[in-house]
C-alpha positions in Angstrom: 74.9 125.0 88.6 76.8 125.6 85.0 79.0 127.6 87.2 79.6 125.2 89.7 80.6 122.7 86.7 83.2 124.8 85.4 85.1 125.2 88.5 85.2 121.4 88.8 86.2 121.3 85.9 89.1 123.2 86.5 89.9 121.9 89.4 90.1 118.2 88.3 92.2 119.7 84.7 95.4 120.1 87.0 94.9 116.4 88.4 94.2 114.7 85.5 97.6 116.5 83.7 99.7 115.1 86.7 97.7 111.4 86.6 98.9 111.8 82.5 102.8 112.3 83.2 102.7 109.5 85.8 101.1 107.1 83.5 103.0 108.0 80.4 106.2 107.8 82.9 105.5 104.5 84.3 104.6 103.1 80.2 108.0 104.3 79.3 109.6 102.4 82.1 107.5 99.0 81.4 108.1 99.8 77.5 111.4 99.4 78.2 111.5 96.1 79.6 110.6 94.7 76.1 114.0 96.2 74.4 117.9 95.2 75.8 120.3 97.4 77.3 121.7 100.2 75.0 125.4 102.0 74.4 126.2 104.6 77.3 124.3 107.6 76.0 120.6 105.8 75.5 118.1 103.5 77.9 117.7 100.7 75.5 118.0 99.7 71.8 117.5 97.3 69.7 113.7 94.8 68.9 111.5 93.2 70.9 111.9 90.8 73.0 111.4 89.0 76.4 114.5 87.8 77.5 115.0 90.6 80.2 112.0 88.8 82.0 113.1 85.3 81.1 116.6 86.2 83.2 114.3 87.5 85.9 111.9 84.8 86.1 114.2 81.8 85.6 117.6 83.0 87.3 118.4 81.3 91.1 119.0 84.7 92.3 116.1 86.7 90.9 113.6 84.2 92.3 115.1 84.2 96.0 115.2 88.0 96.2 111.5 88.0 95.0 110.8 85.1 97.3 112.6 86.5 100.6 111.2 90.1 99.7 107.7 88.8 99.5 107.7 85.9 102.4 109.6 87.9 104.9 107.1 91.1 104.3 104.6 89.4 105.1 106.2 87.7 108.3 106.9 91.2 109.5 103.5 92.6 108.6 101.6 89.9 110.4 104.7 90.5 113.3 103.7 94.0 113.1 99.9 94.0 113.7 100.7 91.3 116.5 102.2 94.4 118.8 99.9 96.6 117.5 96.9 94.9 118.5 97.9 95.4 122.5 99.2 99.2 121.9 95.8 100.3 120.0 93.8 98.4 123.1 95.9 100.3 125.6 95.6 103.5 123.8 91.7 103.4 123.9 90.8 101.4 126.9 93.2 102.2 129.5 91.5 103.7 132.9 94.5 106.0 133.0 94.6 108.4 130.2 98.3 109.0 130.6 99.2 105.8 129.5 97.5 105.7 126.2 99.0 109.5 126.1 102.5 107.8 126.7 102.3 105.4 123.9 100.4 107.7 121.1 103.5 110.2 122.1 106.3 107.5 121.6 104.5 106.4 118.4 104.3 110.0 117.1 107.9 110.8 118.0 108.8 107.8 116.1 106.3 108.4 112.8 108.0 112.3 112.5 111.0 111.1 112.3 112.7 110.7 109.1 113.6 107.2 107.6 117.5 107.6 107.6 117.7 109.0 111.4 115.4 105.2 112.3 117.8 103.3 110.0 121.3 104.9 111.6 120.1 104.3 115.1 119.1 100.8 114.7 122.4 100.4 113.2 123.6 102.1 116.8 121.5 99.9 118.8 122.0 96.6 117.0 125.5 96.6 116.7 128.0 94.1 118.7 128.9 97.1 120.8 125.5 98.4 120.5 123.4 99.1 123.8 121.4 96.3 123.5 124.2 93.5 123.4 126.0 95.3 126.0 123.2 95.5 128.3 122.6 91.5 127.9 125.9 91.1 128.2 126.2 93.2 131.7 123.0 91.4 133.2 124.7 88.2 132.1 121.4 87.0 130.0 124.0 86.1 126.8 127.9 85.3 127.3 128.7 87.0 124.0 126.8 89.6 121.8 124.3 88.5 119.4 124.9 89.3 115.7 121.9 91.7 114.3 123.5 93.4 112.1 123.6 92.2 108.2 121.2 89.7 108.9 117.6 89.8 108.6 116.6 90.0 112.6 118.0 93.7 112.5 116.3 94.3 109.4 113.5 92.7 110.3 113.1 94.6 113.6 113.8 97.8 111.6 111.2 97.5 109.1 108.8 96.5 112.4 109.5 99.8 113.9 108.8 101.5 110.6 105.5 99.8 110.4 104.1 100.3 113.9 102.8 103.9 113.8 100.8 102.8 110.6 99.2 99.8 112.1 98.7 101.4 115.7 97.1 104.4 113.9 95.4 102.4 111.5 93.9 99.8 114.8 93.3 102.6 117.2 89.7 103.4 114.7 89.3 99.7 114.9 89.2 99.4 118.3 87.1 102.1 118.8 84.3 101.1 116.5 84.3 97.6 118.4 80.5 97.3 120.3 81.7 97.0 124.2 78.1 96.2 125.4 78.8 92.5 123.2 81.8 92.3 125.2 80.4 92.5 128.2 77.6 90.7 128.0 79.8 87.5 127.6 81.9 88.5 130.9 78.6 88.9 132.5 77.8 84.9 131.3 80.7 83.9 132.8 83.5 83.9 129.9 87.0 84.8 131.1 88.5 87.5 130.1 91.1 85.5 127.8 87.9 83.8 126.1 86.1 86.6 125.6 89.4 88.5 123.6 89.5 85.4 121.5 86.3 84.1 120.9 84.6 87.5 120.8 87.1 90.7 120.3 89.4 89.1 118.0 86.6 88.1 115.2 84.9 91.9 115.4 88.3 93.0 115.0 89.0 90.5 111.9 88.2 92.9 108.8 90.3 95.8 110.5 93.1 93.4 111.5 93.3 92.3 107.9 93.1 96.3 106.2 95.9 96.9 108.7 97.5 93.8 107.4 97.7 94.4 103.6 98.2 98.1 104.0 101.9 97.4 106.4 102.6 94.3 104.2 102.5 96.8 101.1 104.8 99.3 102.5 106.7 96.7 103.6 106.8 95.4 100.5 108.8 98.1 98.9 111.4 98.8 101.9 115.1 99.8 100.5 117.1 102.0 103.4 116.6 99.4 106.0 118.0 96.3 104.0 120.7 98.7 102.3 121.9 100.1 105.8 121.6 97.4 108.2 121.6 94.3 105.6 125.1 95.6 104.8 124.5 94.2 100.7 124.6 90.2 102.4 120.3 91.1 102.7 118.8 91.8 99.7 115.0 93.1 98.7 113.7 93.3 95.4 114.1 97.6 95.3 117.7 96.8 96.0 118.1 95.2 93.3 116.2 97.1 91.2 118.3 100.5 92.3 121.7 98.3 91.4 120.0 97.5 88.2 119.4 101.4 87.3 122.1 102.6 89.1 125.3 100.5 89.0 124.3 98.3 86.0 122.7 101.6 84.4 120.8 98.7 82.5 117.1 99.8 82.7 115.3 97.4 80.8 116.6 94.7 83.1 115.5 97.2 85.8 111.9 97.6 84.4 111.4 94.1 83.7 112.6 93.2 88.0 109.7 96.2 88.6 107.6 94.9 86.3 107.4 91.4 88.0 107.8 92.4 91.3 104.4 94.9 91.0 102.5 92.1 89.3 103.9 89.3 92.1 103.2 92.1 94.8 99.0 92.2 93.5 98.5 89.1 93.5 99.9 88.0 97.5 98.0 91.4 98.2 95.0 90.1 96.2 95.3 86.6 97.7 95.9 87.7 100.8 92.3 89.2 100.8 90.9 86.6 99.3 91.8 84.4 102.2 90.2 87.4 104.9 87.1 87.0 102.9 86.9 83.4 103.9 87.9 83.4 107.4 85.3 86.3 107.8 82.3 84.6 106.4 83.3 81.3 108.1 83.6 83.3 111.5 80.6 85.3 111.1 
C-alpha cells in the first residue's frame, strides 16, 4: 500500500510542477494589467493602477469587440448544435449503416484537418469568384455574387464548420443514451412523428443539447484565424485584439487587462448560460 503511495506520488510531482508554471505564467500576465506600458526593453513600469481596464471597459471600441465576440459566439454555437442535432440522429438511427458511415467520415476528414488548411479554403469557397457564387450565379438563383468575405456570414460559417465535429461527436453519446421504448410508446398512442421529436426527444435530449452548447460556445469564444483570414481586419474578436495589443502595440498590460476582462465576461455568459438550462430542465421535467 505505502508503495503504491509513492508511485502516486510521483506521478502527480510532474503534474503539479507544470499546473505551478501555468499558474505563475498566467499571475504574471494578470499582474501586469495593474502597471502601464514600459520603454522598449521591459513589459511594464511604473505603480499601480487601473486605468488599463478603465480604457477597456469604457472605450466605444473595446465594448463592441467584447459584445460582437460574445453575442455572435453564441449565435453560432446555438447555429451549430441546430445541424448537429439531425447529423448525430442520422449517424445512430439510420437503417443504412453507410450513411451514418458517410457523415462520421466527412466529419472526421474535416476534424484532422488543420485550422489554417479550413480557413484558406473557405477563403477559396467564399470568394466573389469563389465556387459557391459562381455556381448560383450559373443556375441563375443570384444575378450577381454575394459578398462573404470580410463580413461576418463567412466568418460565421467558418467558425460553424470548425465547431461541427465537436458537437456531432459530442451529440452522437446523447443520442445514444436516449430511452427509444419512451419514444415509441407515444407513436404507438398516436403522436406524429413531428410531436413526438418535440414534445418527447427534444426534452431528453435538453441536458446534452445544452453541454454541447457551452462547450462549442467556449471554443467559439476564443476563435482568432477565422476572423483574421476571412474578416480581412474589418471583423474583429476579442483575441484579435488582444494579439494586436501584444503584438503590434507590444503593450502588454493593455493586453492583459482586454484578457483579463474578456475571461471574466466569458464565465459569466458560460455561467449564465447554465443557469438558464437548469431552469428550462426542471420546468420541462
Amino acid at each position: 500500500m505505502e508503495a503504491t503511495n509513492d508511485r502516486t506520488k510521483y506521478l502527480i510531482a510532474p503534474a503539479l510542477i507544470i499546473g505551478l508554471f501555468i499558474v505563475a505564467a498566467y499571475s504574471y500576465f494578470g499582474l501586469s494589467s495593474f502597471f502601464v506600458k514600459g520603454p522598449p526593453g521591459s513589459q511594464f513600469v511604473g505603480a499601480f493602477t487601473l486605468d488599463n481596464y478603465w480604457r477597456v471597459l469604457f472605450t466605444g471600441t473595446n465594448q463592441s469587440v467584447l459584445v460582437s465576440t460574445l453575442g455572435a459566439s453564441f449565435v453560432i454555437s446555438v447555429i451549430t448544435v441546430a445541424i448537429s442535432i439531425p447529423m448525430a440522429m442520422a449517424i445512430v438511427r439510420s437503417k443504412r449503416p453507410w450513411i451514418g458511415t458517410l457523415i462520421m467520415l466527412a466529419i472526421a476528414v474535416t476534424f484532422l484537418s488543420g485550422g489554417v488548411t479550413r480557413a484558406y479554403s473557405w477563403l477559396i469557397l467564399l470568394g466573389n469568384k469563389g465556387l459557391i457564387n459562381l455556381s448560383l450565379v450559373g443556375l441563375g438563383v443570384i444575378d450577381r455574387p454575394i459578398r462573404f468575405l470580410y463580413n461576418w456570414s463567412g466568418v460565421g460559417i467558418a467558425i460553424t464548420h470548425y465547431l461541427l465535429p465537436f458537437a456531432v461527436f459530442t451529440l452522437i453519446g446523447v443520442v445514444q443514451n436516449l430511452n427509444v421504448s419512451v419514444e415509441e410508446a407515444a407513436r404507438s398512442l398516436g403522436a406524429s412523428r413531428t410531436t413526438t421529436f418535440w414534445r418527447i426527444t427534444m426534452p431528453m435530449m435538453l441536458p446534452g443539447l445544452m453541454v454541447t452548447l457551452v462547450l462549442v460556445y467556449s471554443i467559439a469564444l476564443a476563435s482568432f484565424l477565422f476572423p483574421l483570414v476571412l474578416g480581412g481586419g474589418k471583423v474583429r474578436m476579442i483575441a484579435n485584439q488582444i494579439y494586436d495589443r501584444m503584438f503590434t502595440e507590444y503593450d502588454v498590460p493593455y493586453a492583459a487587462a482586454t484578457a483579463v476582462v474578456f475571461l471574466v465576461s466569458a464565465f459569466a455568459s458560460i455561467w449564465l448560460i447554465n443557469f438558464i438550462a437548469k431552469k428550462i430542465k426542471k420546468a420541462v421535467s
